[in-house]
Each structure stands twice: as structure tokens, then as C-alpha cells.
N, C-alpha and C positions, 0 to 999 in steps of 0.2 A: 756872399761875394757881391761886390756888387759896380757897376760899368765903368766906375773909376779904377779899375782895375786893370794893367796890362793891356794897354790897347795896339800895341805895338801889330801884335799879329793875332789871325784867328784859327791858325792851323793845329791839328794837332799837336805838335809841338811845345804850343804857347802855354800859358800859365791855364787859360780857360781849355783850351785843347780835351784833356779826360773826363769834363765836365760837357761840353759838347757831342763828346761820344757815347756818353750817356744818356743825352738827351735821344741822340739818334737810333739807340735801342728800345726806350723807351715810348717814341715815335712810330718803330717798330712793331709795336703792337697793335696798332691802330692801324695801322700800315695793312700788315697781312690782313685783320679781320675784314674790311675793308674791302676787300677782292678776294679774300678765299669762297667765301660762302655761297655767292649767287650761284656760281657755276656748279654747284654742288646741288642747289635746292629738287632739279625734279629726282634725282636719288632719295632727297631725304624723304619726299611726298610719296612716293613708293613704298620706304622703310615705314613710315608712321601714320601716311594718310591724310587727305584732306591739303587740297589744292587751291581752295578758296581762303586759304588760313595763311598759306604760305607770306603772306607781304605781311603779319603780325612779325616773322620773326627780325624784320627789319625796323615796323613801326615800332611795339614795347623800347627794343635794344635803345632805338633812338628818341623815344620821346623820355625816356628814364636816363639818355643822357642830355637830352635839351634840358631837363628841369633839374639836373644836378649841378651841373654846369655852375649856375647865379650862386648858389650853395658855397661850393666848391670856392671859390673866386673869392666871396666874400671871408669864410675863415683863413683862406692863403694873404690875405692883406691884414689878418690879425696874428695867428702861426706861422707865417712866414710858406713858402712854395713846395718845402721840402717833405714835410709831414705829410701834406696834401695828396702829392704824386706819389707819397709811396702808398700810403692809403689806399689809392686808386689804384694801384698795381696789385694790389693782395684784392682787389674785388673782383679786378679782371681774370686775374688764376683762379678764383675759388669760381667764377662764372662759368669757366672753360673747362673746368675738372667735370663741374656740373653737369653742361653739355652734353657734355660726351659720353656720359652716362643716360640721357634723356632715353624716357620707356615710351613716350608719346610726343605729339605735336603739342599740345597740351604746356605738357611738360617741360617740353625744347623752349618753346615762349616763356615762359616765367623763368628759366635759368639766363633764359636772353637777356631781362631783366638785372640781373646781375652782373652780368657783361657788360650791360650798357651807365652802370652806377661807377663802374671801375674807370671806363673809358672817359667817364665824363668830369674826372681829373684829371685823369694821364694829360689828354692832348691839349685842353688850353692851360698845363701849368707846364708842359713844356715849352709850350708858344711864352706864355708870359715871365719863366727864366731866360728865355733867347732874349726877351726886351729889354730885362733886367741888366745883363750882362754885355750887349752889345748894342752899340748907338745905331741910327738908323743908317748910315753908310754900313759900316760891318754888316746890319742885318742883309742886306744887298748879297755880300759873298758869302753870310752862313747860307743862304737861301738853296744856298748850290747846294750844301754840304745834307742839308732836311732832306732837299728835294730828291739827293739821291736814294735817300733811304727808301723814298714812294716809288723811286724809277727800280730797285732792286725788287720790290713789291709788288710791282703792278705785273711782272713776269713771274714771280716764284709766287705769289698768291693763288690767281687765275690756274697756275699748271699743278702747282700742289691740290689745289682743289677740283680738277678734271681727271688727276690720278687717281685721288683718289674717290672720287663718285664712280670712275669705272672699276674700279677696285671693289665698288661696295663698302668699304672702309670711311667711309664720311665721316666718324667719330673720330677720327684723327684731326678731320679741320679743327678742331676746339683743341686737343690734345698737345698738338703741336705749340700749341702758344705757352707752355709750362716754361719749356727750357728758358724763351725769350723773355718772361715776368720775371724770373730769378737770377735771370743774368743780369737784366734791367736791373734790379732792387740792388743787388748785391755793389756795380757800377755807381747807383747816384749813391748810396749810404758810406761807399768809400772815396769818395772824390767830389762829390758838391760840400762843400764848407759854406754856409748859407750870414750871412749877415743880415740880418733880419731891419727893417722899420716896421715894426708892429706898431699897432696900436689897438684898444679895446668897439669892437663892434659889437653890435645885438643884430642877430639872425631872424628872418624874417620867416618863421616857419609858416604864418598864416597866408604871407602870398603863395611860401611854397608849396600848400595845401592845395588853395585855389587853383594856382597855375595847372597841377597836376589833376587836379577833377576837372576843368574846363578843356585841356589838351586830350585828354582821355576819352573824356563825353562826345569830343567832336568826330575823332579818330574809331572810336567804335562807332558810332552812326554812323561812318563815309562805308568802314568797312564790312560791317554785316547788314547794312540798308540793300534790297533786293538780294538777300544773300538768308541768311538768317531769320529776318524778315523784311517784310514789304517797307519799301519807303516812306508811302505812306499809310503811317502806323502810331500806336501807343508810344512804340519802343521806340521809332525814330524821335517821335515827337522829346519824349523823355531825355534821349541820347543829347539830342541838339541843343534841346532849351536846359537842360543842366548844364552843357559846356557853355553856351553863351551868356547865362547869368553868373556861371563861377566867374569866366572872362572878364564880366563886368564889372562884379565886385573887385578881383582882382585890380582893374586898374583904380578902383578906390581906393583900395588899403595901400597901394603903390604911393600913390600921393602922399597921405597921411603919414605911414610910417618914415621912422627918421632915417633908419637902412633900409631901403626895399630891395627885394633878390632882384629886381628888374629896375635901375635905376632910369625912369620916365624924365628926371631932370637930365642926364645924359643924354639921353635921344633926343631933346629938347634943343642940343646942338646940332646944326646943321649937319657936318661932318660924321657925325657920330650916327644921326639917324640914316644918313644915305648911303652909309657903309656898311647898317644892319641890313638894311633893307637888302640890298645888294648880297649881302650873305644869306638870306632866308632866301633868294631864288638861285645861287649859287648850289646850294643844298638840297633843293627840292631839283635842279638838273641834272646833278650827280647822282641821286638816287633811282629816280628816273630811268636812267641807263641801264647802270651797273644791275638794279635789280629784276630790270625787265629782258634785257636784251637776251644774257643767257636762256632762259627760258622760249622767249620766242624764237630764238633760232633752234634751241631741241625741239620745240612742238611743232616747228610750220618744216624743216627741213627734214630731224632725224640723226640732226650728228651727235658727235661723242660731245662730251660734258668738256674736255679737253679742247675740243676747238671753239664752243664758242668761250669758255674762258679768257683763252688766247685774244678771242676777236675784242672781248669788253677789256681785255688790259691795254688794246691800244687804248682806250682813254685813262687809265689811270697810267700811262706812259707818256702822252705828251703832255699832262699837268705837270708832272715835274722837270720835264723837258724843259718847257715854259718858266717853270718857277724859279729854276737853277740860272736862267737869264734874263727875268725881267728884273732883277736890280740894277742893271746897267742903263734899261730903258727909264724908272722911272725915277732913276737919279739925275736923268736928263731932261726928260720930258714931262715930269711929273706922275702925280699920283692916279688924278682925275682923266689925263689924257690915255692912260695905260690901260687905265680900267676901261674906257668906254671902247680903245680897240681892243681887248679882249673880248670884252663883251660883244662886239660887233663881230667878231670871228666867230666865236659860242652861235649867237643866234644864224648865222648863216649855215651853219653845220646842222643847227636843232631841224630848223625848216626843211634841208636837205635830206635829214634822216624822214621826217615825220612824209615826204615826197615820193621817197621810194622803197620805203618797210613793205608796199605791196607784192615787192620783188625780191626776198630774202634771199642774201647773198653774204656770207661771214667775211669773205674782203673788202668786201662794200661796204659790210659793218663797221669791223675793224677801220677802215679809212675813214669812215664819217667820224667815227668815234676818237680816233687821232684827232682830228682837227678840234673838237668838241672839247674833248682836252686840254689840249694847249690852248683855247683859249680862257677856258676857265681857271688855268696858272697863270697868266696875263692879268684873271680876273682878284682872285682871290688874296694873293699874299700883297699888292699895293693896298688891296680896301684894308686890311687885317693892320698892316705896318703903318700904315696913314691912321686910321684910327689912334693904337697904340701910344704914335708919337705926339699927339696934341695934349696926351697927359701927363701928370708927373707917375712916381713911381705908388703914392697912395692910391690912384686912380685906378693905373695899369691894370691890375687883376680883377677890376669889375669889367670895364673896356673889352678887355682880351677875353672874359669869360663872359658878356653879351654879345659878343662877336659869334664864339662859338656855339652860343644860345642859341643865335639865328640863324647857322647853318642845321643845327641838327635840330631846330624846330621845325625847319623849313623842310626839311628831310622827312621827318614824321610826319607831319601833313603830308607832305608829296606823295610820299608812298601810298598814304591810305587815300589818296584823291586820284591819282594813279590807278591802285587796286582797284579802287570800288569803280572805274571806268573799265575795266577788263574783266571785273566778274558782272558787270551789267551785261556786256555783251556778249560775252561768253554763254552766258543764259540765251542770251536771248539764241544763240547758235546751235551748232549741234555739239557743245564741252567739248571738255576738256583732250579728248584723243582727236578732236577733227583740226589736223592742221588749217583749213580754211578757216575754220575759225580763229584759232591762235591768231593766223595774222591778221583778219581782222581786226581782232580787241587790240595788238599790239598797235596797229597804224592810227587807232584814236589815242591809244596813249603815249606813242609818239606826237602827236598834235597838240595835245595837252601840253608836252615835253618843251615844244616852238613857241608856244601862246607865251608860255614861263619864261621863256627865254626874250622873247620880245618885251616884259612886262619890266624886266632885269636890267633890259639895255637901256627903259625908261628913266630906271630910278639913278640909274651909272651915272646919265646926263644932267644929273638934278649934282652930283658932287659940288663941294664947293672951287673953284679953282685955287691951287697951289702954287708955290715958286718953288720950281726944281734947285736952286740955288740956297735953298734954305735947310737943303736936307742932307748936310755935307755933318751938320752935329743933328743934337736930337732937337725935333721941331717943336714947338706950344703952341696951345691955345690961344 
């Protein structure tokens, strides 16, 4: 199907309408994983052990889907979106079946792995059938319709996963997502009728090697460096300079090759590179939060897994608050302008958290986290839809899927640069049961959280300027 199609209306109703709903299930799964699991972690570190491991189950998931992601993108602009996504949905059930079966921590990480090969289909070929099928005005009011899915999420994720870590039941967090994979699958295979522009590419398996030994080498360094062992070390040494020469090569075989999974001539546009960039700290402050916060408020307060879930879903509540109405804003004001006050609201909340983490308080959380939120829905779907619209449709699916590269690279890094600042200090305290410590490590990676945030609001203002008059059809390069 494809955007010349019924533009009349975008409701349910409409010809796209069961095709939309589908997406929103689909979305669904990323959704709930998303916010189920943090508020769950000090249960599962109870069940299986080992508290300095715990930010693995976040980094693997995410850097196995940062590097599938370019994969992923490149065969959907040769097979078309539909094969791709459903792909990704049979990875994410067989991940989550896995799961929930995990004998170790160990174990929990490597099936994470598999979770994260699935998700890193699902969510930018959903993003990039929404570009397909609706112009960038439309995309404006789908925004609403995504965003609810996250605002439905961001409250049954967090409470589902507080139930059930007081339940003891945590194998249910992964469990739970069965029904949602086959409702999903069963949805797009009866109702996406896909009209394809294929054409023949070659797969860059050799970037995608590199990329994945250099993201890997840096991410173990950050995280078992003073943990595992000494920083400075063999293994550090090893960890680091393996990830930065794979890096390197990587960006040479980028060049040369004629498909690269990281296409360097893209970024090489203005727009394109400042709207990565903007998602690579998008990504690293959403992770940021979401994975630390639950934690720090069970280990510096005491409370139930339930409330600070709660407290971390105010920020996966005002993203999609935000995202359900910034198409009205930057259909007027543009893209670049949207972004930089999103951004500007983000970094004022980051500062504010990283200000008074000394003083842990879950509605203080919760409120900073609101705001933190909504502005990174401000942030996130103008750079993602602005991107999108300066290509055609052969484009779109590398665009849409470097886009989401850079949030869930960014992510992967965050967390392990994150971690490794909270199991530094954690050492250096009295561990893991001394809530003085807890907030401690927490209020430097809060700060770490602000710096990011500030770094983000820099790259916002490097956009290139747009004409909000221009985005009434689909926009070009």
C-alpha cells in the first residue's frame, strides 16, 4: 500500500485505519518492554544474583538492537516492510518465551539478546510503514494515535511490572508479551496488503561484524572496567582498543562499500546528521532514567517495586503526552524550532533531577520525570519525521532505520557509561545494601544524565532551519 492511497481520513474507519491498528499493537511490544522491566530488576538480582550485571540486561537487548536495526532497514527496501516486521515479531516471542525460563543472570542476558534482534525490526518498520502510508501532515495526527499506545504503556508497563516483582513472579514480565506477538502477527498478515518498490541490494555483513565487535569491546570495558577488573588493565586495554580499531575500520569499509548498514553519505547531510545525533542523546537520556531511577529509589528509600515504577512511568507518560501534540506545533513552527524547545525543557528537568537525587522523594521523581518526558516527545518524533521527509521512499527505510540506530546506540552506550559510573562508586562505598551509597552513585549518574542532556540541546541547535509551510505535503531534499 502505498501514500497515494485514501488520504481522505486517518481514523480507523479509513481504508489504512486496520493497518494502523496493527501497527499500534505492534508498537505495543516495545511499548510494554520498554517500562515493564526496570521496576522489576532488584527482584530479579535477588532471584539470580549479581547487581553489577544488572545494566547488561539493558545494554546486550539494546546494542543487538542498535546493530540490527541498519540490517533490518536495508533488506525492507529490498522485501518490502512486511516480511521484515513480522520476522522481528517471531524473534521477540521466541526472546520472551526464553526469558521467562532464564536459570541465571547469565542466561537472562543472552536471551535479552534475542529480544533485542526482534525489537530491532518491529519498531523502525513500524515508524517506516507510518512514512510509507501517510504524508507528513497526516503523520502529525497519527502521532496521536502511536502515542497513545506509549501513554497506555507507560502506566500498565511500570504497574504490571511492580506486581509482579512484589508477587515474586518476574517471569511473567517476558511472558506476558506472547498474547501481544500473536495478536500483532496475526493483525499485520491479515490486513497490511504491502505494495512493494523493491529493488536488489547487497548486505553489508562486514560493517555489520565490525560495528558489532567495536560497540561490544567498548560496552564491556565501560562495564566490567573496576568491576571485573581494574581499569587499568590487560583487559581494559584489550576491551577498548579492540572496540576502537573495529570502529575504525568500520568507518572504512563504510566508505568503500556500495550498501553500507551505516550509510556515512547520509550523515554527510546536514539534516540527516543532526537529527542522528539528536537521537543518539535522545536515547542515552531515556535510558538513563528509566533504568536507574527504579532502582535508586528501592535502594536509597525501601519502597515497593510498584511505586517507583509508577514514579518512572511519569516519564514514559509525558513523551507521548508531548508526541500526541507536537504535530500541531511543528506544522507551524517547524521542525528545528520544536526540537530545540523540547530540548530546552529535557535539559532543564535533566539538571533539576541530577540537583536534588540527594533528597530522594518518588513525587519529586515522578514530577521531574513528567517534565523529562514531555520534553523528549517535543524531542524525538520532529527529528525522526523531519529526517524521514527529505527522502523519497528508496531512502526511507535506511533514514528511519539510522535514526533508530542512534537512539538505541545511544542507549547501549548510555547505560554502560551510566553503569560503569555507579558500580565505580558503589565500590568505592559501602555496596550494594548501604542506601547512602545508592544515592550517591545515583546523583553522579544523574549528572552524567544533565551533561547528556546539555550536549543534545547543542547538536538540536546545529538543525538546519525549515519552512513550516512546506510540510503541508511530503517535504525533499
Amino acid at each position: 500500500m502505498t501514500a497515494s492511497v485514501d488520504r481522505a481520513s486517518i481514523g480507523f474507519r479509513s481504508a489504512r485505519g486496520p493497518i494502523l491498528g496493527a501497527l499500534m499493537l505492534a508498537t505495543g511490544l516495545i511499548a510494554i518492554d520498554a517500562t515493564i522491566l526496570a521496576t522489576a530488576v532488584p527482584s530479579i538480582v535477588r532471584d539470580l544474583g549479581s547487581y553489577q550485571q544488572f545494566p547488561w540486561l539493558f545494554s546486550v537487548y539494546l546494542l543487538a538492537q542498535a546493530v540490527s536495526v541498519p540490517i533490518y532497514s536495508r533488506f525492507a527496501d529490498t522485501v518490502g516492510r512486511k516480511p521484515i516486521i513480522l520476522l522481528g515479531i517471531a524473534l521477540f516471542l521466541l526472546g520472551s518465551v526464553l526469558c521467562g525460563f532464564a536459570w541465571s543472570m547469565p542466561a537472562l542476558i543472552v536471551f535479552r539478546i534475542i529480544q533485542g534482534l526482534g525489537a530491532g525490526a518491529v519498531a523502525p518498520m513500524a515508524m517506516t510503514i507510518v512514512g510509507d502510508i501517510y504524508t507528513v501532515a497526516e503523520r502529525a495526527k497519527v502521532q496521536g494515535y502511536i502515542a497513545s499506545v506509549w501513554a497506555i504503556s507507560s502506566v500498565v508497563g511500570p504497574a504490571l511490572g511492580g506486581v509482579f516483582a512484589q508477587l515474586d513472579a518476574w517471569r511473567w514480565i517476558f511472558w506476558v508479551n506472547i498474547p501481544l506477538c500473536l495478536i500483532a502477527a496475526w493483525m499485520l498478515q491479515l490486513k497490511y496488503k504491502e505494495q512493494k518498490q523493491t529493488s536488489r541490494h547487497r548486505i553489508d555483513y562486514a560493517g555489520a561484524v565490525l560495528l558489532t565487535i567495536g560497540l561490544t569491546g567498548l560496552i564491556l570495558g565501560m562495564l566490567e572496567g573496576g568491576n571485573a577488573w581494574a581499569w587499568l588493565s590487560v583487559q581494559s586495554a584489550l576491551c577498548f582498543g579492540i572496540g576502537i580499531v573495529a570502529l575504525a575500520l568500520f568507518a572504512v569499509v563504510e566508505r568503500r562499500v556500495e550498501e553500507p548498514i551505516v550509510d556515512l553519505r547520509l550523515v554527510a547531510r546536514p539534516l540527516i546528521l543532526t537529527t542522528t545525533v539528536v537521537s543518539l542523546g535522545v536515547g542515552a537520556l531515556m535510558i538513563g532514567v528509566t533504568s536507574f531511577a527504579p532502582a535508586y529509589l528501592e535502594g536509597s528509600l525501601g519502597i515497593a517495586p510498584l511505586l517507583s515504577g509508577l514514579a518512572v512511568a511519569a516519564l514514559t507518560l509525558g513523551w507521548p503526552i508531548a508526541a500526541a501534540n507536537v504535530g500541531r506545533l511543528y506544522l507551524r513552527i517547524g521542525f528545528r524550532r520544536t526540537t530545540m524547545i523540547g530540548m530546552s525543557i529535557t535539559t532543564v528537568a535533566a539538571i533539576t533531577l541530577a540537583a536534588v537525587a540527594s533528597w530522594p522523594h518518588p513525587l519529586m521523581i515522578a514530577g521531574i520525570a513528567f517534565v523529562l518526558g514531555f520534553g523528549l516527545g517535543w524531542t524525538a518524533a520532529p527529528t525522526l519525521i523531519a529526517a524521514q521527509s527529505s527522502v523519497e521512499w528508496g531512502e526511507r527505510g535506511a533514514v528511519t532505520g539510522m535514526n533508530a540506530f542512534a537512539r538505541s546506540a545511544g542507549s547501549a552506550v548510555g547505560v554502560a557509561v551510566f553503569g560503569a559510573i555507579s558500580n565505580v562508586v558503589i565500590a568505592q562505598g559501602a555496596g550494594t545494601d548501604d542506601p547512602d551509597t545508592i544515592i550517591h552513585a545515583s546523583v553522579w549518574v544523574f549528572v552524567a544524565v544533565a551533561a547528556t542532556a546539555v550536549l543534545t540541546l547543542v547538536a538540536a541547535a546545529f538543525m538546519p532551519r525549515d519552512r513550516p509551510e512546506s510540510h503541508s505535503g511530503e517535504m525533499r531534499a
